[in-house]
C-alpha positions as a Python dict, from the first residue, in 0.01 Angstrom:
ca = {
    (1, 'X'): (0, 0, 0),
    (2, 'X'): (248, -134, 203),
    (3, 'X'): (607, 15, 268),
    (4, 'X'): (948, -108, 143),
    (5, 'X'): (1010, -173, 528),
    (6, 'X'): (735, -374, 584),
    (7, 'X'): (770, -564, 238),
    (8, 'X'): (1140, -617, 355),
    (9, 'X'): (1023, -762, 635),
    (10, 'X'): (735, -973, 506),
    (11, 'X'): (1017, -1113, 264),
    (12, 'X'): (1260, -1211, 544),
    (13, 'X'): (967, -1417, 729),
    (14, 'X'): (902, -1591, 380),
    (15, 'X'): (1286, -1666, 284),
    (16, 'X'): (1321, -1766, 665),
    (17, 'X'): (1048, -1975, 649),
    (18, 'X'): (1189, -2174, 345),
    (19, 'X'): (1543, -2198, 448),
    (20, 'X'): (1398, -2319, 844),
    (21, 'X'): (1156, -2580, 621),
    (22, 'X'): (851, -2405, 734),
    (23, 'X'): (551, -2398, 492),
    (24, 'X'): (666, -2087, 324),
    (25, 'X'): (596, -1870, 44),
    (26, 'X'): (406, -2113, -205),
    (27, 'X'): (519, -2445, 10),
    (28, 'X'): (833, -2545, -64),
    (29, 'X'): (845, -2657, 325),
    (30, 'X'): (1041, -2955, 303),
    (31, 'X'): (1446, -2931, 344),
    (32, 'X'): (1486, -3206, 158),
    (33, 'X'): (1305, -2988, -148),
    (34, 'X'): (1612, -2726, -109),
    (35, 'X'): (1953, -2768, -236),
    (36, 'X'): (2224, -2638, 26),
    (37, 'X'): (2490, -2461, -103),
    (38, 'X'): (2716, -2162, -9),
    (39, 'X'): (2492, -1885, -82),
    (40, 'X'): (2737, -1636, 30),
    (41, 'X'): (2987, -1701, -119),
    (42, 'X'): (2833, -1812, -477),
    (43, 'X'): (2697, -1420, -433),
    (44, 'X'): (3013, -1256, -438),
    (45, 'X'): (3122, -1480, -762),
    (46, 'X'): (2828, -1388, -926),
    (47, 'X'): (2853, -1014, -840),
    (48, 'X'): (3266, -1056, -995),
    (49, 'X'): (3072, -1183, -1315),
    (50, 'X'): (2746, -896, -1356),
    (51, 'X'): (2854, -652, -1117),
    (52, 'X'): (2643, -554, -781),
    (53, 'X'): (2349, -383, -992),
    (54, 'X'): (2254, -735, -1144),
    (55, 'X'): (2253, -987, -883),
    (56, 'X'): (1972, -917, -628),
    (57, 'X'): (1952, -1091, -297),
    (58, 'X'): (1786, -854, -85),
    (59, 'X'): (1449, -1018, 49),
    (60, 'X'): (1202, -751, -107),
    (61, 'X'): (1331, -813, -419),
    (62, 'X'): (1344, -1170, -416),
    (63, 'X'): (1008, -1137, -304),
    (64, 'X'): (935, -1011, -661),
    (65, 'X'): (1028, -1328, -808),
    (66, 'X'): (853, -1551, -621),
    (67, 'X'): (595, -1680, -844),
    (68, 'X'): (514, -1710, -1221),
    (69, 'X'): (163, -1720, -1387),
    (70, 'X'): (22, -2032, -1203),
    (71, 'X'): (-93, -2045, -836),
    (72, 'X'): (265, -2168, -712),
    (73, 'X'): (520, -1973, -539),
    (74, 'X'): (840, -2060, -388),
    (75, 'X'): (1191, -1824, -306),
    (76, 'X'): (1487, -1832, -484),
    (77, 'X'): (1795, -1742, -314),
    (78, 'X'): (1941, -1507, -597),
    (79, 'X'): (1791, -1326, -864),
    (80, 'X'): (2083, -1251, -1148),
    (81, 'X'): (2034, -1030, -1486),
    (82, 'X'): (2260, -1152, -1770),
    (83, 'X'): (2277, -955, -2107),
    (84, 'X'): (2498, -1194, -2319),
    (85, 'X'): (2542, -1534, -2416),
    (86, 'X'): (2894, -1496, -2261),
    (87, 'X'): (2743, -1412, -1916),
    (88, 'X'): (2452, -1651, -1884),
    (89, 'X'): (2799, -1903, -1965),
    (90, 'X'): (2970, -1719, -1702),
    (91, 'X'): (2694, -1738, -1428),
    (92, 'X'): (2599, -2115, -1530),
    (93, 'X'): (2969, -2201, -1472),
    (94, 'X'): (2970, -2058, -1150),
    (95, 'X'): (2710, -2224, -1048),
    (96, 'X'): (2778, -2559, -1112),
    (97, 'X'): (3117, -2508, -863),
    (98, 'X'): (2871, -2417, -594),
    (99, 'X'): (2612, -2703, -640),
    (100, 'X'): (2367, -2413, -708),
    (101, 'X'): (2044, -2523, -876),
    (102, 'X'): (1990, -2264, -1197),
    (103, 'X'): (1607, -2176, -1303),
    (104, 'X'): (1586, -1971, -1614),
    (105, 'X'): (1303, -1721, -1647),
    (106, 'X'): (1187, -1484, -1922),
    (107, 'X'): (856, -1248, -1840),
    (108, 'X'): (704, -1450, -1580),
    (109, 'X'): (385, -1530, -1766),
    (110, 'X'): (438, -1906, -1735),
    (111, 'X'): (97, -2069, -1625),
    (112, 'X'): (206, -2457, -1463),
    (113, 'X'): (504, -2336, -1248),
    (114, 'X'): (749, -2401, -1493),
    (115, 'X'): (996, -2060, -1377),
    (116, 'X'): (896, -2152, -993),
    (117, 'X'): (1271, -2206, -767),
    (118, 'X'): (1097, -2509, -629),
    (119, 'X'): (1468, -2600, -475),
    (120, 'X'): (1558, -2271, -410),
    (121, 'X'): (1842, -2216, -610),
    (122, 'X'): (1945, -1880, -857),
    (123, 'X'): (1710, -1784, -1089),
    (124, 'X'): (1812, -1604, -1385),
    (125, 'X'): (1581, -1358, -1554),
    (126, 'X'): (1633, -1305, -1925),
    (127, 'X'): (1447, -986, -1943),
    (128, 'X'): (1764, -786, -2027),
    (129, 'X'): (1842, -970, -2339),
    (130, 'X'): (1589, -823, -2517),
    (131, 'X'): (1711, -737, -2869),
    (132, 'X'): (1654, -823, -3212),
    (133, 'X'): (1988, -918, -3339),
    (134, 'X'): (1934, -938, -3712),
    (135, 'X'): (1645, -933, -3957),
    (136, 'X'): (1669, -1099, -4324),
    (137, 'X'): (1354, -1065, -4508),
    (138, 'X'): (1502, -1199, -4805),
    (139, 'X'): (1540, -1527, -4619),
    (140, 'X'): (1246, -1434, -4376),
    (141, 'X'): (1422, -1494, -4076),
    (142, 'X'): (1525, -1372, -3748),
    (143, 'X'): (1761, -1352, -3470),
    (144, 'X'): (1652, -1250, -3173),
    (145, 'X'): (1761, -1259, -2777),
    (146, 'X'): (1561, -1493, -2528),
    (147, 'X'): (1374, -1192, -2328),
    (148, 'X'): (1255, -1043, -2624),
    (149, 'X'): (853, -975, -2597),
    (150, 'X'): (679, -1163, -2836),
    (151, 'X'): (443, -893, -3004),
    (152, 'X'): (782, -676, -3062),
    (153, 'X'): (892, -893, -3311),
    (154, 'X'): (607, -869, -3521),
    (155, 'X'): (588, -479, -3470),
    (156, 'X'): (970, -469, -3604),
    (157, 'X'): (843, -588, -3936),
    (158, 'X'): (495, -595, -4002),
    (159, 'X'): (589, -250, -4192),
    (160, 'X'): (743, -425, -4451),
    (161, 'X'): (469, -679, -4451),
    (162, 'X'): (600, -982, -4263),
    (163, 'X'): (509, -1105, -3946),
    (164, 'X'): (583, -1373, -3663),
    (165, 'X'): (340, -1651, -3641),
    (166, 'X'): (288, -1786, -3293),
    (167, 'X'): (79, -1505, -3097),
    (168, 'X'): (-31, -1652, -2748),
    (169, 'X'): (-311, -1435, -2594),
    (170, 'X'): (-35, -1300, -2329),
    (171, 'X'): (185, -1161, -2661),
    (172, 'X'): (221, -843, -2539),
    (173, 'X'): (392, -975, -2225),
    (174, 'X'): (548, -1354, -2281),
    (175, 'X'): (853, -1370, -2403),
    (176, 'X'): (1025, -1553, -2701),
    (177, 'X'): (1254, -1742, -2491),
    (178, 'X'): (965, -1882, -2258),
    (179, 'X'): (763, -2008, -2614),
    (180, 'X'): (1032, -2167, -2709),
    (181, 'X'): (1042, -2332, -2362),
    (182, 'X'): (710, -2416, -2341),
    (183, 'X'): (683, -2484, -2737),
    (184, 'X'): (372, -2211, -2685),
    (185, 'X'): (78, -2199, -2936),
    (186, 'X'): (-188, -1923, -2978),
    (187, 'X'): (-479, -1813, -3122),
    (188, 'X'): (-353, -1903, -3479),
    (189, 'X'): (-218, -2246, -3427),
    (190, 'X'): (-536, -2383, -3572),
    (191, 'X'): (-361, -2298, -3936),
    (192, 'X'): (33, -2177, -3865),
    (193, 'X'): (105, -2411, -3557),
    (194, 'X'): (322, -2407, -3277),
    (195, 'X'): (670, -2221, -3152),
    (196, 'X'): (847, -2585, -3277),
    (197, 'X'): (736, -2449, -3640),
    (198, 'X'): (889, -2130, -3665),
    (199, 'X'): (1217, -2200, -3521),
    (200, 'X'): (1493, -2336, -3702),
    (201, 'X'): (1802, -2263, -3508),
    (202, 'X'): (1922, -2200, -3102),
    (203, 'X'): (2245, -2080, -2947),
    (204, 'X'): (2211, -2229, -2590),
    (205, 'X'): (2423, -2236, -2264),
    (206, 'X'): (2462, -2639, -2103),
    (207, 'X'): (2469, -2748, -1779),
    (208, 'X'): (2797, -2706, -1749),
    (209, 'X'): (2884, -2369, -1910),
    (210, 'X'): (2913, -2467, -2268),
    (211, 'X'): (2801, -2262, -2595),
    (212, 'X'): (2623, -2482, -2862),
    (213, 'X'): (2441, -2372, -3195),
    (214, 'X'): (2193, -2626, -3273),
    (215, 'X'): (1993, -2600, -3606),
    (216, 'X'): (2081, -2359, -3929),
    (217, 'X'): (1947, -2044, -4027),
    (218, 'X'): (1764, -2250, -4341),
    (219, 'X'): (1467, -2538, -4304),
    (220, 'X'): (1559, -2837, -4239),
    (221, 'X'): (1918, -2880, -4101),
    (222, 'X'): (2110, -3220, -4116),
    (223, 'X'): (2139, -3425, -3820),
    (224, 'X'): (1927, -3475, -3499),
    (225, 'X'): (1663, -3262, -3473),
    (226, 'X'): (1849, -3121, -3112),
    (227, 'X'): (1628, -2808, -3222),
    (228, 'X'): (1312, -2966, -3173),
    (229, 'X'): (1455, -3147, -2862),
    (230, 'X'): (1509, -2850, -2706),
    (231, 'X'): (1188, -2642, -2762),
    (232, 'X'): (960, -2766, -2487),
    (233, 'X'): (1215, -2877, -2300),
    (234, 'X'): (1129, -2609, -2014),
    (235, 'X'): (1475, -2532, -1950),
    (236, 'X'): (1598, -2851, -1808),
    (237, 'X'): (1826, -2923, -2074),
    (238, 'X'): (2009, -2598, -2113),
    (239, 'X'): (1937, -2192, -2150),
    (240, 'X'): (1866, -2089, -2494),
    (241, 'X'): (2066, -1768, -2561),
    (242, 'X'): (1969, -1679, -2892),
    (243, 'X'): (1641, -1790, -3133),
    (244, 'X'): (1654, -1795, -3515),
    (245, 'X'): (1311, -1766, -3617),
    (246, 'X'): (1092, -1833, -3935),
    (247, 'X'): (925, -1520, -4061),
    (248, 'X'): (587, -1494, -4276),
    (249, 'X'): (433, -1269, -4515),
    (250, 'X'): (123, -1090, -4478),
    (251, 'X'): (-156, -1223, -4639),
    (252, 'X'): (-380, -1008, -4937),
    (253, 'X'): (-674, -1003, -4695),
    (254, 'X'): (-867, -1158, -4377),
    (255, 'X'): (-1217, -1163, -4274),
    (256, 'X'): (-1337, -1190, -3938),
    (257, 'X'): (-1620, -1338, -3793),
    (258, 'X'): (-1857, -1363, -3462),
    (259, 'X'): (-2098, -1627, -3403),
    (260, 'X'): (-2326, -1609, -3113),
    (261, 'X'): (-2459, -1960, -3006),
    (262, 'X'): (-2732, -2053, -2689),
    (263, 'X'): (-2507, -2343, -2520),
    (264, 'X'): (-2135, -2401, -2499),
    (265, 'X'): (-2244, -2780, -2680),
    (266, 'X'): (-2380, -2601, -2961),
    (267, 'X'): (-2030, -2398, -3005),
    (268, 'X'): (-1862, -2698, -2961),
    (269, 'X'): (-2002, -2910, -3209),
    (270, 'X'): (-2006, -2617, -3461),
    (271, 'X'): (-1651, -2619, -3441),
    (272, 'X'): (-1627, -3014, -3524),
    (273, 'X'): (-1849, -2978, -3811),
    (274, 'X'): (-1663, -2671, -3960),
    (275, 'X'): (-1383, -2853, -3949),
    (276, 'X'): (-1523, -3191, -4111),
    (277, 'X'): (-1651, -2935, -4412),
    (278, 'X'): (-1296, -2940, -4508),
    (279, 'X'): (-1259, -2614, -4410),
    (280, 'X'): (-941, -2483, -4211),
    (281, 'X'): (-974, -2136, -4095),
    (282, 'X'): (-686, -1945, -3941),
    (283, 'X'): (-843, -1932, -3628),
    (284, 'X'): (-1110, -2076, -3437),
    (285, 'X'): (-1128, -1930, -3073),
    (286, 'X'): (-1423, -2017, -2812),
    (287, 'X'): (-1540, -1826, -2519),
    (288, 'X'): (-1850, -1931, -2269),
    (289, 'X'): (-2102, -1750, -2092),
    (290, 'X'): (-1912, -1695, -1753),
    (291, 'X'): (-1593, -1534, -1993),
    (292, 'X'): (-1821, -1353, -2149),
    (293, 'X'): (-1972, -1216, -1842),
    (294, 'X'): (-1615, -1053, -1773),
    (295, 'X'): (-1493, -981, -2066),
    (296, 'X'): (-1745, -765, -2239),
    (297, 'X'): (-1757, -477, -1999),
    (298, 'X'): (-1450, -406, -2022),
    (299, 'X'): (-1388, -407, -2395),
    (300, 'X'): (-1723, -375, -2571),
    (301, 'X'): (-1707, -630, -2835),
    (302, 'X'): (-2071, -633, -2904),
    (303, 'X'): (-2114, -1049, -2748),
    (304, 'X'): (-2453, -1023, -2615),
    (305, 'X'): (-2433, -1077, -2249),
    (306, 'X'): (-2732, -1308, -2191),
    (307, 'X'): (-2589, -1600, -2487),
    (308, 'X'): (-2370, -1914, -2392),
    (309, 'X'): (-2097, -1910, -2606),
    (310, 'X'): (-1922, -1748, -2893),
    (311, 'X'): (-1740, -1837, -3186),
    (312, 'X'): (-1415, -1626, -3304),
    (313, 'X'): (-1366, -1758, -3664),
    (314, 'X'): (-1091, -1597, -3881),
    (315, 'X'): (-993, -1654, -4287),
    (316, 'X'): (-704, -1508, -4449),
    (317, 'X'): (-549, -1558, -4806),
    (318, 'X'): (-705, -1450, -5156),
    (319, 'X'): (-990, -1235, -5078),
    (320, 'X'): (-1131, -1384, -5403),
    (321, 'X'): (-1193, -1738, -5212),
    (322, 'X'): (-1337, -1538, -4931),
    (323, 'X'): (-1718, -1538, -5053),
    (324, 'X'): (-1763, -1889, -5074),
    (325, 'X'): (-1542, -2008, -4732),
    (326, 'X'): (-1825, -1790, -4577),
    (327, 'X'): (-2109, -1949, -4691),
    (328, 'X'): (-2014, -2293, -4531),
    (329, 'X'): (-1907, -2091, -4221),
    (330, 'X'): (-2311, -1951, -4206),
    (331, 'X'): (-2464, -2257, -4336),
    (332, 'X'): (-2259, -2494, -4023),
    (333, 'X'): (-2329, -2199, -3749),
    (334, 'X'): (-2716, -2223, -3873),
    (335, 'X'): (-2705, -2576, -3868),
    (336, 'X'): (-2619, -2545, -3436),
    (337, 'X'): (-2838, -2254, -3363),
    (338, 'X'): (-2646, -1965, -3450),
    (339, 'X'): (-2854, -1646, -3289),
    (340, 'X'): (-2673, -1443, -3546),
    (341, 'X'): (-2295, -1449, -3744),
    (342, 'X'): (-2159, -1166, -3837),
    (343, 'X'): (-1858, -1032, -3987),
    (344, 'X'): (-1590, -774, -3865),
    (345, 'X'): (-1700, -408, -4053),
    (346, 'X'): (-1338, -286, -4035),
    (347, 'X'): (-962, -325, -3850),
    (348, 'X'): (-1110, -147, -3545),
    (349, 'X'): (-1395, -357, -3485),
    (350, 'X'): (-1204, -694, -3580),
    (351, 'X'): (-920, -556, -3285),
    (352, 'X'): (-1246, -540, -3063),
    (353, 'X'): (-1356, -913, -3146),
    (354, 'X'): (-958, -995, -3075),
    (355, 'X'): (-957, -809, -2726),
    (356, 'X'): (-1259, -1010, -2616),
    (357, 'X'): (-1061, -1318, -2686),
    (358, 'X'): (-669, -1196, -2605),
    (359, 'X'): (-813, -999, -2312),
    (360, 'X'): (-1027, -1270, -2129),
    (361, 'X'): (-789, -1414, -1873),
    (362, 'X'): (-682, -1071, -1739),
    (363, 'X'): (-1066, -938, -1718),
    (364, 'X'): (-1175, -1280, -1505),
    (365, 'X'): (-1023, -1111, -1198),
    (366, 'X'): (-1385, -906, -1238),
    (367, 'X'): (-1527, -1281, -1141),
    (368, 'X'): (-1284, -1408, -878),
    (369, 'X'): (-945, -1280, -710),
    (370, 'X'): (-747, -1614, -881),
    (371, 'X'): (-828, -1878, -1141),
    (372, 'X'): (-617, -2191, -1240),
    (373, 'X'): (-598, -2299, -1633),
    (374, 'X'): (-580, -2613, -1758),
    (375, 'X'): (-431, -2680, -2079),
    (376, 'X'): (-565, -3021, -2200),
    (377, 'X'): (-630, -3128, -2527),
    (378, 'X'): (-936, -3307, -2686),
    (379, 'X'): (-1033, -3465, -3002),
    (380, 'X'): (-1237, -3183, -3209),
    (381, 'X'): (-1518, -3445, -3222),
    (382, 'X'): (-1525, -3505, -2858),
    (383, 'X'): (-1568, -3125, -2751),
    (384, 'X'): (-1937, -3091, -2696),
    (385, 'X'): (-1925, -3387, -2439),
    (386, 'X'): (-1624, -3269, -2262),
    (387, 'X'): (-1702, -2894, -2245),
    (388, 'X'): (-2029, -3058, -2063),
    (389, 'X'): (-1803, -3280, -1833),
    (390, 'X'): (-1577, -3023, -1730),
    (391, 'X'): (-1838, -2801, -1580),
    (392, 'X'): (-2003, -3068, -1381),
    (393, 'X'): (-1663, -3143, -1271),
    (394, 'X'): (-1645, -2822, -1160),
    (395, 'X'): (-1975, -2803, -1000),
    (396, 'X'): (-1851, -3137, -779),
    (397, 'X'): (-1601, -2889, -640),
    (398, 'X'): (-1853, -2575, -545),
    (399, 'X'): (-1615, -2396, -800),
    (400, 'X'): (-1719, -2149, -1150),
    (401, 'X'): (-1524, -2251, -1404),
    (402, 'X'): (-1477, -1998, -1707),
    (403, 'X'): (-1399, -2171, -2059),
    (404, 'X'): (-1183, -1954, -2297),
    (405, 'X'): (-956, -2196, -2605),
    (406, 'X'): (-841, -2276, -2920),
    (407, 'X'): (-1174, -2466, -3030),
    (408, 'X'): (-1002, -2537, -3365),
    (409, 'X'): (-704, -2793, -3207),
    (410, 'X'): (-883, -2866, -2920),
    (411, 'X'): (-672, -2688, -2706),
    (412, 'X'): (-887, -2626, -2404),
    (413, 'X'): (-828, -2380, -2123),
    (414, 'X'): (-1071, -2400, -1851),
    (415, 'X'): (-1024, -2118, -1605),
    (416, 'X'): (-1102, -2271, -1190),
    (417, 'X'): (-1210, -1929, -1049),
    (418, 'X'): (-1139, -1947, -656),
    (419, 'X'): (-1042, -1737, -363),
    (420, 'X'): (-708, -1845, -254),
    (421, 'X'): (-782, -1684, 137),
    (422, 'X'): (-1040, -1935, 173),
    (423, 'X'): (-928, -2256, 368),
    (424, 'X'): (-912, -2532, 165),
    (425, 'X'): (-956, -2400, -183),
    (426, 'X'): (-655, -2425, -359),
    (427, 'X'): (-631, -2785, -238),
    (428, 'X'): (-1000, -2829, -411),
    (429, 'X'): (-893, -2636, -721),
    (430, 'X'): (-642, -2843, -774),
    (431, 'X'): (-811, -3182, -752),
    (432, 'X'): (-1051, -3032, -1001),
    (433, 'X'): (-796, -2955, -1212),
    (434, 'X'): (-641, -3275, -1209),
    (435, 'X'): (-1012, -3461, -1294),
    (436, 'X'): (-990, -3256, -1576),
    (437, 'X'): (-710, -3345, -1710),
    (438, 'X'): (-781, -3674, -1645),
    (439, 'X'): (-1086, -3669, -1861),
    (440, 'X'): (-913, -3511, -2136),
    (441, 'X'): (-668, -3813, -2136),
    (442, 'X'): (-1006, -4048, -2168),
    (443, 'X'): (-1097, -3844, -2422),
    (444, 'X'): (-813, -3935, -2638),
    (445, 'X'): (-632, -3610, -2546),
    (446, 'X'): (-301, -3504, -2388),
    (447, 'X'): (-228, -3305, -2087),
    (448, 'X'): (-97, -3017, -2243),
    (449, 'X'): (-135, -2804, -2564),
    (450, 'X'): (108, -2501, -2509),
    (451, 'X'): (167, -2412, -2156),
    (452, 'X'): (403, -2703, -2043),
    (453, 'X'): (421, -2896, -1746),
    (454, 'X'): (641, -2738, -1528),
    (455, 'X'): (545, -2863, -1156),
    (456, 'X'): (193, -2840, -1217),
    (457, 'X'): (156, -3132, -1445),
    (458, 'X'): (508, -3300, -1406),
    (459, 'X'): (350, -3607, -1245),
    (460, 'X'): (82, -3689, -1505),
    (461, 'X'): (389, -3800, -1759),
    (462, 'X'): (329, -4145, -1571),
    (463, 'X'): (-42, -4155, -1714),
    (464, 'X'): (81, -4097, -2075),
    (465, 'X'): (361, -4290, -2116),
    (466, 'X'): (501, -4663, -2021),
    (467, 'X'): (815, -4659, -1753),
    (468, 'X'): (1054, -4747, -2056),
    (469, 'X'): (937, -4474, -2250),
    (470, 'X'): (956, -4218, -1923),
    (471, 'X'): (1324, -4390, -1861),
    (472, 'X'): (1443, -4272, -2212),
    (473, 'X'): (1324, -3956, -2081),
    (474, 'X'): (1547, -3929, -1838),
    (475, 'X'): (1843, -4043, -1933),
    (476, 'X'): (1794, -3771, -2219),
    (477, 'X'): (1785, -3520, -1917),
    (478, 'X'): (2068, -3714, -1745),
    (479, 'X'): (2283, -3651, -2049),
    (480, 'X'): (2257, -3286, -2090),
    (481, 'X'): (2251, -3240, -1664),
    (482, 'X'): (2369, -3496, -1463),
    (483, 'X'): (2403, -3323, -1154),
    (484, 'X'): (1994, -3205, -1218),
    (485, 'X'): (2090, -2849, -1168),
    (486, 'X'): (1925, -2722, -1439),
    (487, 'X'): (1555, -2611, -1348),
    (488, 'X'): (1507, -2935, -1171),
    (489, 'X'): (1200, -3118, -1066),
    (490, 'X'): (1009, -2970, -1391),
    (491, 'X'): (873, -3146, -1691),
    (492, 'X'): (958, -3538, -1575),
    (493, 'X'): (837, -3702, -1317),
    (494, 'X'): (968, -3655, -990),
    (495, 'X'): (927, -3617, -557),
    (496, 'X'): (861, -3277, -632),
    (497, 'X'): (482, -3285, -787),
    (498, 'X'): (208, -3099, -750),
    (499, 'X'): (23, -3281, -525),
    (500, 'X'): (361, -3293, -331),
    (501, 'X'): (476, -2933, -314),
    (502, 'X'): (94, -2773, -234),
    (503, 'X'): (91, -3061, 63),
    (504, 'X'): (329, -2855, 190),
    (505, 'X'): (102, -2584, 187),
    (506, 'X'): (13, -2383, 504),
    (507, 'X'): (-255, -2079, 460),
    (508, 'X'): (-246, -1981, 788),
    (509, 'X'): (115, -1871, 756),
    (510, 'X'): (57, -1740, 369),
    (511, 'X'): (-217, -1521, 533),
    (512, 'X'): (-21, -1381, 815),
    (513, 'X'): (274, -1282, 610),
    (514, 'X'): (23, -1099, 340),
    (515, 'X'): (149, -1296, 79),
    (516, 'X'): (-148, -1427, -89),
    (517, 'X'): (-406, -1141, -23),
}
């Protein structure tokens, strides 16, 4: 493992190499990608505001920082560590007098780029505001800080029988803040939906320093839904502060089910025709042969390791209704070619069905060193054809491509497993990953389901929507930040795409810094 020295010094090279407009850390190479401002002196403000301790500048531990979830990475020039409302107002202010881009960030688990300093700029990390601020079951709401980790919500009051709907597979990590951003899903969208659902009120910090409320702590609020306006926003409209958010009860019971199919079709239609019974389950997760191949070692689910696909199908509600949802559930899988369906004998062994699913992104480092998602959307009646399209894609570009989703909404997530140290690759990866989502859009889809745009998928607005439509757009952004200092170059349209910033790209200089093996 290397030393603090030599990290120090790998990390000078890479800010170096950024600031001189060499094709640095993640290839941000182009000046005209950086904004210049007074970085010295905007460091000695900031350090009035937080103190030393929370603004970091030092190269090995902006080194830390440097990328997200997705295959991007790019420096930021400081690294700050509010704990307030008051002091993300404080630092934003600041700021703004220096010309100083500002890129919030919660846990880092962002998969299209969306927390990547793309300009350079000072990124602040909400991981310190962390706290649950105020529970009221009676009302079944909460208020909770930005950094706060997903799953920790639910563990606060699941002993008095509520819970928190929205439960993306990286739970235990992602943080509230960064599903509001990205308006995240999970594996229970299928019958609770998305972040947008379950939030009914935001303190946030604007562009320039101000403290709004938007929303109520009750359903509904009069007025412009500014709530809704700013949950998928990516943080390019302002940093939300504080999240009130919907609670739910437990229900009486759930059942738990695993259906083991031949072909990834055969899965895929099963999960239209479910779905056309006029059954909803709570869940309806999907993962392939190739997922499987990596995921069962490592958490013994009991997925035969020689099948193509399996279904994760989940009720809950009156156990009394239970018997009969079942019987359409075996009679559909049947109808495909089910090899077998069974059901989950107790909590331990439907946790083991869940860590196949929750745990399959992590264990496809077993398969490859790196993998890009996509995060497309399909028609459930198109899924058999597309699952099928997306792997020839993928065999057009010598790559494996591991399929892991929310079958029920058609949220796909095809995992691109590559080696980022071979020449060429990412560039590859990428252009598969655009065909995809290109197909999806064919398809009848959208681009994304849950994970945003960020810089990944910025540019492929343009193939959605007509120029008037991405105008309005913008001038929404342009009112909230006129001076596009607030996570620019995400979400809309702009010089900074994909294709544009991994152009930039060199290897040969990733590789001899160390920064990518």
């Amino acid at each position: 493992m290397a030393d603090v020295a030599d990290l120090a010094d790998r990390a000078d090279k890479a800010h170096s190499a950024h600031i001189a407009g060499r094709a640095g850390a993640a290839g941000a190479a182009d000046p005209a990608f950086r904004v210049p401002f007074d970085r010295a002196g905007l460091q000695r403000e900031l350090q009035a505001v937080l103190g030393p301790e929370r603004v970091r500048s030092y190269p090995e531990d902006l080194i830390a920082y440097e990328n997200d979830g997705s295959v991007f990475r790019a420096l930021p020039d400081l690294v700050v560590f509010p704990t307030s409302t008051e002091e993300v107002a404080s630092v934003v202010r600041v700021c703004r007098r220096y010309g100083a881009p500002v890129i919030p960030r919660g846990a880092g688990t962002g998969l299209a780029g969306g927390t990547i300093p793309v300009t350079g700029g000072v990124l602040l990390v909400t991981a310190k505001m962390n706290r649950i601020l105020h529970v009221d079951l009676e009302s079944r709401i909460a208020v909770v800080q930005p950094g706060l980790v997903n799953i920790d919500l639910t563990r606060a009051v699941m002993g008095q029988g509520y819970f928190y709907a929205p439960d993306p597979s990286s739970q235990l990590a992602c943080s509230i803040g960064g599903n509001v951003a990205n308006n995240s899903g999970g594996v229970h969208t299928l019958s609770y939906g998305v972040t947008t659902n379950h939030v009914l009120g935001l303190t946030a910090v604007l562009p320039d320093g101000e403290v709004v409320r938007l929303g109520a702590a009750a359903p509904d609020a009069p007025g412009l839904d500014l709530v809704g306006l700013f949950v998928g926003s990516e943080g390019t409209l302002g940093i939300v502060t504080e999240v009130v958010v919907r609670l739910m009860r437990r229900r009486e019971a759930v059942r738990t089910f695993l259906a083991v199919f031949e072909s990834v079709r055969a899965a895929g239609q099963t999960v239209s025709d479910i779905i056309a019974s006029g059954l909803v389950p709570q869940a309806l997760e999907m993962i392939d042969d190739v997922t499987i191949q990596a995921v069962e070692p490592a958490v013994g689910a009991g997925i035969p390791m020689d099948c193509g696909a399996a279904l994760l199908i989940e009720l809950e509600g009156l156990a009394d209704g239970f018997d009969a949802q079942e019987a359409v559930i075996r009679r559909v899988c049947a109808a495909n070619g089910a090899r077998w369906v069974r059901v989950a004998e107790d909590p331990a062994d439907r946790d083991r069905l869940w860590a196949a699913r929750k745990g399959a992104f992590g264990a496809l480092g077993r398969l490859a060193p790196n993998y890009l998602v996509q995060d497309a959307v399909v028609p459930r009646s198109r899924l058999p054809e597309v699952l099928d399209e997306i792997r020839a894609i993928a065999a057009r570009y010598g790559l494996q491509v591991a399929n892991v989703f929310h079958a029920g909404d058609g949220n796909l997530h095809p995992n691109l497993l590559f080696d980022v140290r071979k020449p060429g690759e990412i560039q590859r990866v990428l252009a598969a990953g655009e065909e995809i989502v290109r197909l999806c859009i064919d398809a009848g889809g959208t681009i994304s389901g849950e994970h945003g745009l960020g810089i990944e998928k910025n540019a492929y607005l343009e193939w959605l929507f007509s120029p008037e439509t991405l105008d309005v757009m913008k001038a929404v952004k342009t009112a909230f930040d006129p001076e596009r200092l607030m996570n620019p170059e995400k979400l809309l349209p702009s010089p900074v795409s994909c294709s544009e910033f991994t152009a930039k790209m060199a290897p040969e200089v990733l590789a001899e810094m160390g920064l990518w093996v």
